[in-house]
SEKE-118791 format. One record per residue: z, x, y of N, C-alpha, C, O in turn. Coordinates in steps of 0.05 Angstrom, whole numbers. Example, Ala and Ser with C-alpha at 12.3 -4.5 7.8 and 13.67 -1.06 7.14 Angstrom:
// residues 2
<n.up: 156; n.east: 264; n.north: -114; ca.up: 156; ca.east: 246; ca.north: -90; c.up: 156; c.east: 264; c.north: -66; o.up: 169; o.east: 285; o.north: -66>
<n.up: 142; n.east: 257; n.north: -45; ca.up: 143; ca.east: 273; ca.north: -21; c.up: 157; c.east: 258; c.north: 1; o.up: 161; o.east: 268; o.north: 23>
This chain:
// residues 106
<n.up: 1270; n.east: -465; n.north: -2186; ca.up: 1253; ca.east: -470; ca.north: -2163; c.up: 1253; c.east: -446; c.north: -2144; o.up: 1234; o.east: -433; o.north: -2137>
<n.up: 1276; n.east: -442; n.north: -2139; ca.up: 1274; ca.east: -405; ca.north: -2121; c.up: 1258; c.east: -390; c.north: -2135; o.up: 1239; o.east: -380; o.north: -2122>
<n.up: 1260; n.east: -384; n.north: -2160; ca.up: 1244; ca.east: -369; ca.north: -2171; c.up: 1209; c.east: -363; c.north: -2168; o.up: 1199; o.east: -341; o.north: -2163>
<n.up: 1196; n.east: -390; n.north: -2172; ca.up: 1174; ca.east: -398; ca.north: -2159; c.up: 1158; c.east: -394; c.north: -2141; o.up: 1133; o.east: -391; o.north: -2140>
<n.up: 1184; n.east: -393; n.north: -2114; ca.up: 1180; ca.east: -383; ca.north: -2089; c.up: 1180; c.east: -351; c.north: -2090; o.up: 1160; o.east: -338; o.north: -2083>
<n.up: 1198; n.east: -343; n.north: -2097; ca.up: 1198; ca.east: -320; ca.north: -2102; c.up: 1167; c.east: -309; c.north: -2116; o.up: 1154; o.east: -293; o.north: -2103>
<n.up: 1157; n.east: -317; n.north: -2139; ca.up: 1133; ca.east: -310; ca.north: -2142; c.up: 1113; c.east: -315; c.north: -2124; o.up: 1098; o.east: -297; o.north: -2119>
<n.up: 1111; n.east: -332; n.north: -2116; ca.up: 1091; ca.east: -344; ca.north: -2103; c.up: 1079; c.east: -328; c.north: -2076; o.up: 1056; o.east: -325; o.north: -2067>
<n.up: 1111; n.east: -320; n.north: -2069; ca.up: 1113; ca.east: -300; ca.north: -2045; c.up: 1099; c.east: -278; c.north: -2051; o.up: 1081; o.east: -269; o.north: -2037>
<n.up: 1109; n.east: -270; n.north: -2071; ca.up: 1104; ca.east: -236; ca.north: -2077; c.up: 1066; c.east: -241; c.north: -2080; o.up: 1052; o.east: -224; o.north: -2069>
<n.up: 1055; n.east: -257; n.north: -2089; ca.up: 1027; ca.east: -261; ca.north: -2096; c.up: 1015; c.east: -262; c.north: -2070; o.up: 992; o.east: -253; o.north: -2065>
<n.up: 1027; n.east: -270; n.north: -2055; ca.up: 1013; ca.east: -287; ca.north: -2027; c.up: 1018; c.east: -246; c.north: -2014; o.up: 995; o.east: -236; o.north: -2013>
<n.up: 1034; n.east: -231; n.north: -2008; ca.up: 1042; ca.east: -212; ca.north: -1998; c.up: 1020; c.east: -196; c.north: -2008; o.up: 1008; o.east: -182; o.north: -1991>
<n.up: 1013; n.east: -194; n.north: -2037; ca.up: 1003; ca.east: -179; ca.north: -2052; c.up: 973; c.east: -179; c.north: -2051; o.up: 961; o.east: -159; o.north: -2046>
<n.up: 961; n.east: -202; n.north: -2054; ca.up: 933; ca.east: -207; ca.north: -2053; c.up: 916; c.east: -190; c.north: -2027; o.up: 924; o.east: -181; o.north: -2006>
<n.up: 886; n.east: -191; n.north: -2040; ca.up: 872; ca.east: -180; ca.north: -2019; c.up: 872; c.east: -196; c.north: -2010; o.up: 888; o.east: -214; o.north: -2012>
<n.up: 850; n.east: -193; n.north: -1993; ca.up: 837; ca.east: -220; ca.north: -1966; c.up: 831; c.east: -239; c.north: -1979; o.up: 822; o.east: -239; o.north: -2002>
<n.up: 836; n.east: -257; n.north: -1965; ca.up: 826; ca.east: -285; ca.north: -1970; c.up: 811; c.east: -295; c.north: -1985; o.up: 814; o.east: -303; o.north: -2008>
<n.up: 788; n.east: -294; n.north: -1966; ca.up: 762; ca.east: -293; ca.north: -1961; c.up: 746; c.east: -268; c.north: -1950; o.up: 751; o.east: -252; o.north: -1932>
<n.up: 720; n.east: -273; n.north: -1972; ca.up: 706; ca.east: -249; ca.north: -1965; c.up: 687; c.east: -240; c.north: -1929; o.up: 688; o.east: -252; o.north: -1908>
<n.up: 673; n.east: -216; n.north: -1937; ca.up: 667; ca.east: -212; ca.north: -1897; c.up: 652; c.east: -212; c.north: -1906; o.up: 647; o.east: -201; o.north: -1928>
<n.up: 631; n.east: -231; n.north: -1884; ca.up: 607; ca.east: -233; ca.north: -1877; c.up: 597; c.east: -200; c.north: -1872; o.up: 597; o.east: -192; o.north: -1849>
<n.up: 587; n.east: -179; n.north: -1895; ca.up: 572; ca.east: -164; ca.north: -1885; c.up: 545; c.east: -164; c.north: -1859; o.up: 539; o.east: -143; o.north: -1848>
<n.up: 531; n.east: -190; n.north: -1854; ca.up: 509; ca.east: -200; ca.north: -1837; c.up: 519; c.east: -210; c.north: -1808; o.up: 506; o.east: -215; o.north: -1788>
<n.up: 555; n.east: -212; n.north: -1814; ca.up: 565; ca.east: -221; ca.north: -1779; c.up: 591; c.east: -203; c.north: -1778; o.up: 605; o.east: -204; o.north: -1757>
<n.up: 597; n.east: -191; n.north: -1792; ca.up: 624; ca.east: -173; ca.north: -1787; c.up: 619; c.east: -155; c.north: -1768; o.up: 599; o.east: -141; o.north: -1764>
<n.up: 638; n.east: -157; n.north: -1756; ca.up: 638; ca.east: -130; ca.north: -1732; c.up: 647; c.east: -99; c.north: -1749; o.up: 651; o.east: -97; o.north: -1773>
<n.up: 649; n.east: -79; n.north: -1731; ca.up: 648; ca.east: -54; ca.north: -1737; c.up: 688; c.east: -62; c.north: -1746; o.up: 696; o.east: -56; o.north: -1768>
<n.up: 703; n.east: -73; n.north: -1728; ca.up: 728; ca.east: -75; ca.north: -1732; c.up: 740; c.east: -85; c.north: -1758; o.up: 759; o.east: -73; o.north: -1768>
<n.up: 728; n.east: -108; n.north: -1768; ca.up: 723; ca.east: -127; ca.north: -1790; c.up: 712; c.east: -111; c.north: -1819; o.up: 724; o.east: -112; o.north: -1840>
<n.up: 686; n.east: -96; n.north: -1814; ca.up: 675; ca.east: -77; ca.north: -1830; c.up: 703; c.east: -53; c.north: -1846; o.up: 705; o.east: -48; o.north: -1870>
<n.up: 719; n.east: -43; n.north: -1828; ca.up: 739; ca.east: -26; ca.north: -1833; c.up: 766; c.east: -27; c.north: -1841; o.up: 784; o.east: -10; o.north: -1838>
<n.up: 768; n.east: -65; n.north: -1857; ca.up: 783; ca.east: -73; ca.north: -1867; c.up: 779; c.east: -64; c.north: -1896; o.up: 800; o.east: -64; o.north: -1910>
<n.up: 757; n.east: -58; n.north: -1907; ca.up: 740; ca.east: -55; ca.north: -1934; c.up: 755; c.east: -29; c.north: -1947; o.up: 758; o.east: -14; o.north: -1928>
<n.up: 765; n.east: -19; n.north: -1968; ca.up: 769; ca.east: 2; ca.north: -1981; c.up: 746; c.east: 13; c.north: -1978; o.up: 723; o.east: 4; o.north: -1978>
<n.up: 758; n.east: 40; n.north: -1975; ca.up: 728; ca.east: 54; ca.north: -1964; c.up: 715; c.east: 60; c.north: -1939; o.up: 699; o.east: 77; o.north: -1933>
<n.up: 728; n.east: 39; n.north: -1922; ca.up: 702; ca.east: 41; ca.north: -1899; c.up: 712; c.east: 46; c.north: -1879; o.up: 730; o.east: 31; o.north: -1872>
<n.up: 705; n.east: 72; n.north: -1859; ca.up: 717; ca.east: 70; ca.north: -1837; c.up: 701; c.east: 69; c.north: -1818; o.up: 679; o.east: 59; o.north: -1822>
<n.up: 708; n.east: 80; n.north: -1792; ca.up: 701; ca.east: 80; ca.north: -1771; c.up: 671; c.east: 88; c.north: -1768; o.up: 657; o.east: 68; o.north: -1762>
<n.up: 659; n.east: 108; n.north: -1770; ca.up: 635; ca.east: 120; ca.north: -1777; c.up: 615; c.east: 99; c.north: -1811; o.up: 590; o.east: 98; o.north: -1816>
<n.up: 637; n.east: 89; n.north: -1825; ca.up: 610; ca.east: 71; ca.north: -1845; c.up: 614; c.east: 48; c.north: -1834; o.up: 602; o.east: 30; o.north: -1845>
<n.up: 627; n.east: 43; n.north: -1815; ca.up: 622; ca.east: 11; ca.north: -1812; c.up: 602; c.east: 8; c.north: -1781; o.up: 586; o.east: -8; o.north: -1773>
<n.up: 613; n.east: 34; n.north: -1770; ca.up: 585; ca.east: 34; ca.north: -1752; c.up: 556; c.east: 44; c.north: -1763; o.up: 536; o.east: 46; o.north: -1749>
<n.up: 559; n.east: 52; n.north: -1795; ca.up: 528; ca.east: 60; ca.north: -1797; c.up: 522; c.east: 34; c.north: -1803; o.up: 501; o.east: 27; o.north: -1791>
<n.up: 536; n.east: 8; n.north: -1822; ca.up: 535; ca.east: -14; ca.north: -1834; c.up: 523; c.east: -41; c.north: -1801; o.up: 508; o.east: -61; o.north: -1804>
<n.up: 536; n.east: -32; n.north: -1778; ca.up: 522; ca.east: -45; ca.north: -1759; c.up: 497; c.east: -48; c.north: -1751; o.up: 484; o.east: -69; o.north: -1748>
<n.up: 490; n.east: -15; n.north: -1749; ca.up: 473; ca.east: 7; ca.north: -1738; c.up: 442; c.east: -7; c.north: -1753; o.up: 420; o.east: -15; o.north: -1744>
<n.up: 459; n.east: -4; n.north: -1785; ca.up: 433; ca.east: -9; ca.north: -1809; c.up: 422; c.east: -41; c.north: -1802; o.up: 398; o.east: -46; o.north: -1797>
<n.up: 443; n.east: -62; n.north: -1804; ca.up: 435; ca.east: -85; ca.north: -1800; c.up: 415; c.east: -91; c.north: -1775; o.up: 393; o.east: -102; o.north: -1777>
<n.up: 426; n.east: -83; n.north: -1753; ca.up: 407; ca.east: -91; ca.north: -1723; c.up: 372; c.east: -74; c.north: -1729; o.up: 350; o.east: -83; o.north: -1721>
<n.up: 377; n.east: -46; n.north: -1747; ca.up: 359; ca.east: -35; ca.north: -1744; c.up: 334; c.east: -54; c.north: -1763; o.up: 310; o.east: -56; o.north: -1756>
<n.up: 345; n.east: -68; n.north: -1786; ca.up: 337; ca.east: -70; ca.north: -1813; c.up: 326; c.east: -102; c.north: -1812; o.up: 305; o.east: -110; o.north: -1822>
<n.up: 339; n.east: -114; n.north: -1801; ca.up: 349; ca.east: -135; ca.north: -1799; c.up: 375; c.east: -140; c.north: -1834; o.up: 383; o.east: -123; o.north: -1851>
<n.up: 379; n.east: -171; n.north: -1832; ca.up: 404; ca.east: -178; ca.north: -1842; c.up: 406; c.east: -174; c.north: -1874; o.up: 384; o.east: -169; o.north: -1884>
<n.up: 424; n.east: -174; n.north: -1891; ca.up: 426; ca.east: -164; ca.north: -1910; c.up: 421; c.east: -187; c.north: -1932; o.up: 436; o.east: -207; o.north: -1934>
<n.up: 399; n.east: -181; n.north: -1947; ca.up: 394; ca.east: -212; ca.north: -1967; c.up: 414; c.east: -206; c.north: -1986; o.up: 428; o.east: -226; o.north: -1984>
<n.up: 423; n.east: -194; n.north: -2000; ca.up: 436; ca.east: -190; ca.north: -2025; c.up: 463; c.east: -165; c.north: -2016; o.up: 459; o.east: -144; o.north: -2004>
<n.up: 487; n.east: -171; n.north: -2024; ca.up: 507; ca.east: -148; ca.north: -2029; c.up: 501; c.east: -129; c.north: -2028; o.up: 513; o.east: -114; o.north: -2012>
<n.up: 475; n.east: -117; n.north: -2049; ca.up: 473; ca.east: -95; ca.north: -2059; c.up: 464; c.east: -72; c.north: -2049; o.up: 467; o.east: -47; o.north: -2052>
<n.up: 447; n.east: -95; n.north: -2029; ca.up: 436; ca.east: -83; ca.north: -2001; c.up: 446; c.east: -56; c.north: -1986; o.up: 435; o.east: -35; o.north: -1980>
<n.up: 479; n.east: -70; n.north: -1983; ca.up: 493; ca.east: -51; ca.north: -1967; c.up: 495; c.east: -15; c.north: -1979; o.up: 511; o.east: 1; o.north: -1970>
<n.up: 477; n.east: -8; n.north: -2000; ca.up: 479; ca.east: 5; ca.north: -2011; c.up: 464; c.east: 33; c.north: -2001; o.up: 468; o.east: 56; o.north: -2007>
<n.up: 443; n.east: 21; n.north: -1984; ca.up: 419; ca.east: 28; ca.north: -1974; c.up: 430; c.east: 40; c.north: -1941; o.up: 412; o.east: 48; o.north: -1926>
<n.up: 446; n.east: 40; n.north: -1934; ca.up: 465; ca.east: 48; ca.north: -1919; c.up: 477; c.east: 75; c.north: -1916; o.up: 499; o.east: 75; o.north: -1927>
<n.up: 470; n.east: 99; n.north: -1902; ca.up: 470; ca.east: 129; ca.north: -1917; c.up: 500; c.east: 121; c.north: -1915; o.up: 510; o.east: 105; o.north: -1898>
<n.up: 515; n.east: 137; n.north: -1939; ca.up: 543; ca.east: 140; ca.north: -1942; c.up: 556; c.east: 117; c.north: -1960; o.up: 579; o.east: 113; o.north: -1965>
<n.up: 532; n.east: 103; n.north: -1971; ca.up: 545; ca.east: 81; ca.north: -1987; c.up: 533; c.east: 80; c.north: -2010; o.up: 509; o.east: 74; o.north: -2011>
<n.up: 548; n.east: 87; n.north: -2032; ca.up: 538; ca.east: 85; ca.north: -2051; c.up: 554; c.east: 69; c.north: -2076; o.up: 575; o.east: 56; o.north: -2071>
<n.up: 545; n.east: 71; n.north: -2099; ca.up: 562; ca.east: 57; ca.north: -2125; c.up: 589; c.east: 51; c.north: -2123; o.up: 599; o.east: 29; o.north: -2126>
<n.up: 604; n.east: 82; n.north: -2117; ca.up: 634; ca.east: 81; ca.north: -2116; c.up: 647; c.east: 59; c.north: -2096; o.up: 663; o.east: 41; o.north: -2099>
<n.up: 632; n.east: 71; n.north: -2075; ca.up: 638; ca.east: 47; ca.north: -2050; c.up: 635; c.east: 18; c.north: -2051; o.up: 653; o.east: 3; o.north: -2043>
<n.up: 608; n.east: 9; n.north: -2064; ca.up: 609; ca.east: -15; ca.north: -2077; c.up: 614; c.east: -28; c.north: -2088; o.up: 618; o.east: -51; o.north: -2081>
<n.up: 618; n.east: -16; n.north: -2115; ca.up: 640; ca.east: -28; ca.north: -2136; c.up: 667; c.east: -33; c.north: -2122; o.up: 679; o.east: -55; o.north: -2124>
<n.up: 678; n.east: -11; n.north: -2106; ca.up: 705; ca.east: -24; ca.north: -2097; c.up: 705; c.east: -53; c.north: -2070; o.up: 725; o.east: -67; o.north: -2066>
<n.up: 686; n.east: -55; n.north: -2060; ca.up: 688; ca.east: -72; ca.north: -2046; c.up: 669; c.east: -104; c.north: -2047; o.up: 671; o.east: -123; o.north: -2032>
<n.up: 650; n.east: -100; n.north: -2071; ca.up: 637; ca.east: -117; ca.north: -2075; c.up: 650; c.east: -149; c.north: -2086; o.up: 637; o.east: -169; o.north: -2089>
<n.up: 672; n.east: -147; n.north: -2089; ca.up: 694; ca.east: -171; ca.north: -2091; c.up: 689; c.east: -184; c.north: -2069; o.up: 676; o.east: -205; o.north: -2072>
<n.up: 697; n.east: -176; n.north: -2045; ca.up: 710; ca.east: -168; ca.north: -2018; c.up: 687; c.east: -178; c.north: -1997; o.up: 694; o.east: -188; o.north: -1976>
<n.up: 660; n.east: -174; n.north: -2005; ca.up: 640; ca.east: -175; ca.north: -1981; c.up: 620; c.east: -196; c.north: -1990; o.up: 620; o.east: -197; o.north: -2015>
<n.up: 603; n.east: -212; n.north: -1978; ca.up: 583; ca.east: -238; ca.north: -1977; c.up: 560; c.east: -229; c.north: -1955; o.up: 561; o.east: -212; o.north: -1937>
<n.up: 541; n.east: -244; n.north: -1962; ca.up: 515; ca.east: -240; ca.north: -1948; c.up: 514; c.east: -268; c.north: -1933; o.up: 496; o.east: -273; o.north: -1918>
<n.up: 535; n.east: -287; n.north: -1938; ca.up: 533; ca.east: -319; ca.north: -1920; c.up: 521; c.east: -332; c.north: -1944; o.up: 512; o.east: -326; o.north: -1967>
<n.up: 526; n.east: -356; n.north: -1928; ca.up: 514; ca.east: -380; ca.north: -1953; c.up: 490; c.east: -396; c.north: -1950; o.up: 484; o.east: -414; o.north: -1965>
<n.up: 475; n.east: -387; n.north: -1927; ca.up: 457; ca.east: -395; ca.north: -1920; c.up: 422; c.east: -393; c.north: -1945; o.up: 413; o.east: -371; o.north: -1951>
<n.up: 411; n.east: -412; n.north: -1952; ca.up: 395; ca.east: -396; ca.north: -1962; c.up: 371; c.east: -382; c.north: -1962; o.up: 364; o.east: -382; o.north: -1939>
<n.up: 354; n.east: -368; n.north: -1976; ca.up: 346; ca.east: -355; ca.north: -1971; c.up: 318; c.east: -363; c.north: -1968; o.up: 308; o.east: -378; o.north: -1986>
<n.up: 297; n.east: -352; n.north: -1939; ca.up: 273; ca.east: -370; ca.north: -1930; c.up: 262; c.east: -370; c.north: -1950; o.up: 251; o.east: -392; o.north: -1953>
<n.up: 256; n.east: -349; n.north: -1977; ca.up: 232; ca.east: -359; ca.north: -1992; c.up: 240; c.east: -369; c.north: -2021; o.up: 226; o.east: -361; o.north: -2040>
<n.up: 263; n.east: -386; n.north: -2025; ca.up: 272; ca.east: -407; ca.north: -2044; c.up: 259; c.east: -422; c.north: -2046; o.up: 255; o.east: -435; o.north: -2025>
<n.up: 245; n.east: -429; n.north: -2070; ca.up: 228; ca.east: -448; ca.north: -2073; c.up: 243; c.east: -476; c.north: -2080; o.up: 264; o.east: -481; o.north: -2093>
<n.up: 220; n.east: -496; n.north: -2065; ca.up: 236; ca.east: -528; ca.north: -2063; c.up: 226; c.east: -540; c.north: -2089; o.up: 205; o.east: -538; o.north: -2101>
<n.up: 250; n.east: -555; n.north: -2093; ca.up: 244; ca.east: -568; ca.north: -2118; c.up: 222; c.east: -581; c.north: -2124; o.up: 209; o.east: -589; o.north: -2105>
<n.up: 212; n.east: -585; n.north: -2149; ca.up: 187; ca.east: -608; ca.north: -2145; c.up: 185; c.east: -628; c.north: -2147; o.up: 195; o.east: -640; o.north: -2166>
<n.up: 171; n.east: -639; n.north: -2128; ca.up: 162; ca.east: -681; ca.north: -2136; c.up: 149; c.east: -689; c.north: -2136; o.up: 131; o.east: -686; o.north: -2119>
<n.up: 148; n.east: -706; n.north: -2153; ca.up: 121; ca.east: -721; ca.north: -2155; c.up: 98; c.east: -726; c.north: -2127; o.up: 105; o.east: -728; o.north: -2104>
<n.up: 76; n.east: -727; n.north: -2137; ca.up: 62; ca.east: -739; ca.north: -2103; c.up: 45; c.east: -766; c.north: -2120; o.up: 38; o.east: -766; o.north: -2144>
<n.up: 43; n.east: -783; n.north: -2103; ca.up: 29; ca.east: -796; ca.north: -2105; c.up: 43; c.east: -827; c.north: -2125; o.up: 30; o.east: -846; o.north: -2133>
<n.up: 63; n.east: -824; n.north: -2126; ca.up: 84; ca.east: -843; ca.north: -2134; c.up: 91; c.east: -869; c.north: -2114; o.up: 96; o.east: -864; o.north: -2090>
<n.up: 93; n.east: -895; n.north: -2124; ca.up: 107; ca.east: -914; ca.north: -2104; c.up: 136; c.east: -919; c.north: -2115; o.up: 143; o.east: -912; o.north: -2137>
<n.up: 153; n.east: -931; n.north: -2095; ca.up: 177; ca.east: -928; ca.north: -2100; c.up: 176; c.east: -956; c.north: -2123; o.up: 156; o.east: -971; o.north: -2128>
<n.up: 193; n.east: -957; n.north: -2132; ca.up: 203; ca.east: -989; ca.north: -2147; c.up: 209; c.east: -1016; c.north: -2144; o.up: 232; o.east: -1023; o.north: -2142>
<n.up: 187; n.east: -1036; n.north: -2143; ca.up: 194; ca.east: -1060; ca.north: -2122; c.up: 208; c.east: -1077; c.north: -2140; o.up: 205; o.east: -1079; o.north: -2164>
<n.up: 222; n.east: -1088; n.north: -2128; ca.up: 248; ca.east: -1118; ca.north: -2149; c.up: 229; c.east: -1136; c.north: -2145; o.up: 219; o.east: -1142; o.north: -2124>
<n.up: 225; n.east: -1144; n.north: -2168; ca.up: 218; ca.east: -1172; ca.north: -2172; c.up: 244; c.east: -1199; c.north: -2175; o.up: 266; o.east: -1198; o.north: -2185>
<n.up: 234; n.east: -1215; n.north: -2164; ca.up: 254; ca.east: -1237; ca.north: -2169; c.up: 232; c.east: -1262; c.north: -2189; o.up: 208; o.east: -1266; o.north: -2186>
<n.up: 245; n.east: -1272; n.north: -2205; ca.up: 246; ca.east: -1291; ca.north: -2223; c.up: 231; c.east: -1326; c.north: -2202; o.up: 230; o.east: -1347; o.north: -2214>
């Protein structure tokens, strides 16, 4: 059972973050947790969003002078665009012109 803890510990010490950063609400502070990113890319990563508006896809952040593949790949674990979805997802389809199912009784 010590043992366990003992692993468990070392994993918990060891692991990245948690949870990934909202590239679309991270601050410049939050941004410079990222391998890679400091002070100057996480203020271009602000800079780009307010200018651009918000980032639909990860990949996005790529488009960002100073960010490229290398930078990505290492942090693309690490970063989210939110879970919100996206305005032009198309809605499922249904029938029109259908009535619902009435019970008959005996």
């Amino acid at each position: 059972m010590k043992w366990f803890f003992i692993v468990l510990l070392s994993v918990l010490m060891t692991s990245p973050a948690w949870a990934a950063i909202n590239i679309n609400t991270a601050t410049e502070t939050e941004l410079q947790t990222l391998k890679g990113i400091g002070p100057s890319k996480a203020k271009a990563i602000v800079e780009h969003r307010e200018k651009n508006g918000l980032f639909k896809a990860t990949t996005d952040i790529k488009n960002v002078k100073g960010i490229g593949d290398g930078i990505y790949n290492s942090i693309v674990s690490e970063i989210n665009v939110g879970n919100k979805p996206v305005a032009n997802t198309p809605k499922p389809a249904t029938q029109v012109g259908t009535k619902p199912i009435e019970k008959t009784t005996p």
